[in-house]
C-alpha positions in Angstrom: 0.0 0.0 0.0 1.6 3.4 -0.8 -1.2 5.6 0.8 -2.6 7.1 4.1 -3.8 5.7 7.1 -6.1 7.5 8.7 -7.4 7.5 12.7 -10.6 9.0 13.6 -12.6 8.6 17.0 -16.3 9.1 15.7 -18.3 8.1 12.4 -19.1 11.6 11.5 -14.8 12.5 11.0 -14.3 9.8 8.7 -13.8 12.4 5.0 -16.8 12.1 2.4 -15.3 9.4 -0.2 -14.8 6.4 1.9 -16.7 3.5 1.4 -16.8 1.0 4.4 -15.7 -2.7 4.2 -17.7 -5.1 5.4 -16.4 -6.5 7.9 -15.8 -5.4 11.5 -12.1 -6.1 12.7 -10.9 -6.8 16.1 -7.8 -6.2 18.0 -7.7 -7.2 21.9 -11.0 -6.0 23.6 -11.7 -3.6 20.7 -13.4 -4.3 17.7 -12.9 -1.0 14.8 -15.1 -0.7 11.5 -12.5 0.3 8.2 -13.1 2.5 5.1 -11.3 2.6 2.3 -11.0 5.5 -0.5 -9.3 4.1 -3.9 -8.5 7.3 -6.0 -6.0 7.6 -8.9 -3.2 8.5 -6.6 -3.5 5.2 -4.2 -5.3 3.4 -1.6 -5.8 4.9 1.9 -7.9 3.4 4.9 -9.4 4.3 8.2 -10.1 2.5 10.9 -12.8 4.4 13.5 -11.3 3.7 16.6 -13.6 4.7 19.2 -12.8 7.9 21.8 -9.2 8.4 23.7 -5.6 8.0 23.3 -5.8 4.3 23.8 -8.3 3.1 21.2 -6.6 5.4 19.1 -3.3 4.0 19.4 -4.6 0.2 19.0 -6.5 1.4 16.0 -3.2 2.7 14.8 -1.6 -0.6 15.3 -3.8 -2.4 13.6 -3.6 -0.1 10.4 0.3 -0.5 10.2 0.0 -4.4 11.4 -3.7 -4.9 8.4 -2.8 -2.4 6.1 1.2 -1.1 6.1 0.6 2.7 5.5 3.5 4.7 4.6 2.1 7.5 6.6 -0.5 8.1 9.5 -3.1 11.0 10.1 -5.1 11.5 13.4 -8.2 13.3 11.3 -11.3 14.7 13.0 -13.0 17.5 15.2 -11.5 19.3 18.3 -12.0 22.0 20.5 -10.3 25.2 20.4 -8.4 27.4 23.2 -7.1 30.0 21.2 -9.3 32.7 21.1 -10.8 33.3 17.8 -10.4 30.1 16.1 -14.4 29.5 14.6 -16.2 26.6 14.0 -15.1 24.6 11.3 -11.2 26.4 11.3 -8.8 23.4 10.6 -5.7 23.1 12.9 -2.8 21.2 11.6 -0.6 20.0 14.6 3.1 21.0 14.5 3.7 18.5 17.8 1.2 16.9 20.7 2.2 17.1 23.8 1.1 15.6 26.9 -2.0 17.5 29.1 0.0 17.1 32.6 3.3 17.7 31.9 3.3 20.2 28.6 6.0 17.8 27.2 5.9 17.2 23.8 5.5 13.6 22.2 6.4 13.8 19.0 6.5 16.5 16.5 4.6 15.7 13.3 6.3 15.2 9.8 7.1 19.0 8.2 6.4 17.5 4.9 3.2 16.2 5.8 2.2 19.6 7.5 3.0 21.4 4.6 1.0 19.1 2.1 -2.1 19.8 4.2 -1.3 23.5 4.6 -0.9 24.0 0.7 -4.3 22.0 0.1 -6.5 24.1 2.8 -5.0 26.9 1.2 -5.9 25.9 -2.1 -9.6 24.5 -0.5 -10.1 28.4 0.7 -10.2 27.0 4.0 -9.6 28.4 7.9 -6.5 27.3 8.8 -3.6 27.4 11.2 -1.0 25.7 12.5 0.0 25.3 16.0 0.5 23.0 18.9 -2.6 20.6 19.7 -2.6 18.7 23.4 -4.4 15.3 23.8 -6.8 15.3 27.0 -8.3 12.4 28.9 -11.3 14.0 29.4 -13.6 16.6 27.3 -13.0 19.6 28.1 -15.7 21.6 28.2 -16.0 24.8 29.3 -14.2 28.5 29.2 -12.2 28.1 31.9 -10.8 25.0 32.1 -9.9 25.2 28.1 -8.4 28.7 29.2 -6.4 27.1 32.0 -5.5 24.3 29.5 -4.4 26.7 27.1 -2.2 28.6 29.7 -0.4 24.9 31.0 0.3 23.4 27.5 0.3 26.3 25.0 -1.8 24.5 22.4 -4.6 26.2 20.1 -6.7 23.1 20.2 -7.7 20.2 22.2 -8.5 16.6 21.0 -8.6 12.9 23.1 -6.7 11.1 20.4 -3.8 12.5 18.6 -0.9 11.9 21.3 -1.7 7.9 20.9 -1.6 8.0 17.3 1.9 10.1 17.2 3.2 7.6 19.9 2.3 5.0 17.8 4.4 6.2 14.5 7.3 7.0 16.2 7.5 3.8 17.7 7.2 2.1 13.9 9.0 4.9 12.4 6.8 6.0 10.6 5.5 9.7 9.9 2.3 11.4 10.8 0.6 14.6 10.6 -2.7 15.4 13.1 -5.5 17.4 10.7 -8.2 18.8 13.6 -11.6 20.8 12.4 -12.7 23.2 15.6 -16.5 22.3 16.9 -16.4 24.4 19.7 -14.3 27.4 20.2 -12.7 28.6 23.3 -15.2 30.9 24.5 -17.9 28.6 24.3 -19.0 26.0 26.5 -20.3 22.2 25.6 -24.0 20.6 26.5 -24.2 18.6 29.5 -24.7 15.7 27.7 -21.8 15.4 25.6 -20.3 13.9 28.9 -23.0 11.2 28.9 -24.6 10.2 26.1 -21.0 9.4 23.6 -19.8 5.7 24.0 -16.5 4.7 24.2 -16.8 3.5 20.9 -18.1 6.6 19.1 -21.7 5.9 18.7 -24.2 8.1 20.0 -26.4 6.7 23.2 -30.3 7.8 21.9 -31.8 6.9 25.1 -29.0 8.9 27.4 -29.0 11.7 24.7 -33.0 12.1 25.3 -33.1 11.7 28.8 -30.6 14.1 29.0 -32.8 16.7 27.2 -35.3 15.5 29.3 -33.9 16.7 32.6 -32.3 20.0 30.9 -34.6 21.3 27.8 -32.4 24.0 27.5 -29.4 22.1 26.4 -31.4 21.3 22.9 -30.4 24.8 21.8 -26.6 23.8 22.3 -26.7 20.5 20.7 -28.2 21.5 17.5 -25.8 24.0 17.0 -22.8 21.4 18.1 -24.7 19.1 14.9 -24.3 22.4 12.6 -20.7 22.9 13.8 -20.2 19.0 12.9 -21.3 19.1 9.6 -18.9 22.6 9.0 -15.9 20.9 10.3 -16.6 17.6 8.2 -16.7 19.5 5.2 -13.7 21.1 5.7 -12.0 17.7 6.6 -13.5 16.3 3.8 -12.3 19.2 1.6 -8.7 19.2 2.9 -8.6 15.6 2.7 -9.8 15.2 -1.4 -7.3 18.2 -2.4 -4.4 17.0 -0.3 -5.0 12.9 -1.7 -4.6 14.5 -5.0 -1.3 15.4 -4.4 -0.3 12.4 -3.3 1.3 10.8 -6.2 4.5 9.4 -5.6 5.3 11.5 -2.1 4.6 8.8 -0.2 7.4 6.8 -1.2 10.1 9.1 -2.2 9.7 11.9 0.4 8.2 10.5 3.6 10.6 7.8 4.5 
């Protein structure tokens, strides 16, 4: 295989183009649906891992044992803490580091980052890059993203991203983190985003509607977290079709 392997935690980060294979595939305790795009310039899969750093990094196992990848990509939504990043602005990692400590993990391949920056650019795309941190929990309100911010120096937040990066390193191989903001740094999450999200990355209907139940004011939020969703999987999708186009023959020749 000479294309990408993607990570994502959730169903709805997966880029428009992939078509699912059939069959479910297990690794230890965890069992991960795959896509798979086939354009001109190659093959690249995903696996949906599920949410946090450790389904993420068994997910990227798998892809490297399943599928040898010359590259991986942790691809899907975050949450921003620098100030004035909007909903749907893409953040391409430079390095992840560590939530407690500040320390970074691994910096992400330069001509990876690039590739992505040139096709945003070229997608007329919001887009930065900067530090991103990996949390164990969501963050989800003004002042603990603020006090995040202020201990790691990142413009974004994810759950994912450090596992994945841990994971390349340790197979040599390189990776770049593409993450679409959902919710910016001023803005605070519904209750029930705490709740009603399974490990895996479904969605719990019954939580998610007792949870409006108790608080009828949190529908407001949600719907407007859906809108956010479908921005920042545009953009995603977007920044992923221009930046497979350019693929041809980079894999092999300048990522190794």
């Amino acid at each position: 295989m000479s294309g990408i392997g993607l990570v994502v935690a959730l169903p709805r980060e997966i880029p428009a183009g992939f078509v699912r294979i059939d069959t479910l595939e297990s690794t230890g305790p965890y069992t991960f649906a795959v896509y798979q795009s086939v354009p001109a310039t190659g093959r690249h899969v995903t696996v949906q891992a599920g949410v946090g750093r450790i389904r993420a990094a068994e997910g990227a196992r798998f892809l490297i044992r399943r599928f040898s990848p010359q590259a991986l990509a942790s691809f899907g939504f975050a949450g921003g803490l620098s100030p004035g990043l909007a909903r749907g602005a893409l953040v391409i990692a430079t390095e992840v580091v560590d939530e407690d400590s500040s320390r970074t993990v691994v910096a992400a391949n330069r001509d990876l980052i690039e590739q992505l920056q040139e096709a945003a650019d070229a997608e007329g795309l919001p887009v930065r890059q900067g530090r991103l941190v990996t949390s164990r929990h969501i963050v989800a309100d003004p002042a603990a993203k603020a006090a995040l911010r202020a201990r790691s120096g990142a413009s974004a937040v994810d759950m994912e991203t450090a596992g994945i990066a841990e994971v390349a390193h340790a197979a040599g191989l390189p990776w770049v983190a593409v993450r679409a903001i959902i919710d910016g740094a001023e803005e605070s999450l519904p209750a029930a985003c705490h709740t009603v999200l399974r490990q895996d990355g479904s969605v719990a209907p019954g939580r998610l509607l007792q949870s409006i139940c108790r608080s009828p004011q949190q529908l407001w939020h949600i719907l407007r977290l859906a809108g956010s969703s479908a921005i920042a999987r545009r953009h995603l999708s977007q920044a992923f079709e221009r930046w497979s186009k350019s693929l041809t023959g980079t894999c092999d020749h300048e990522l190794g």
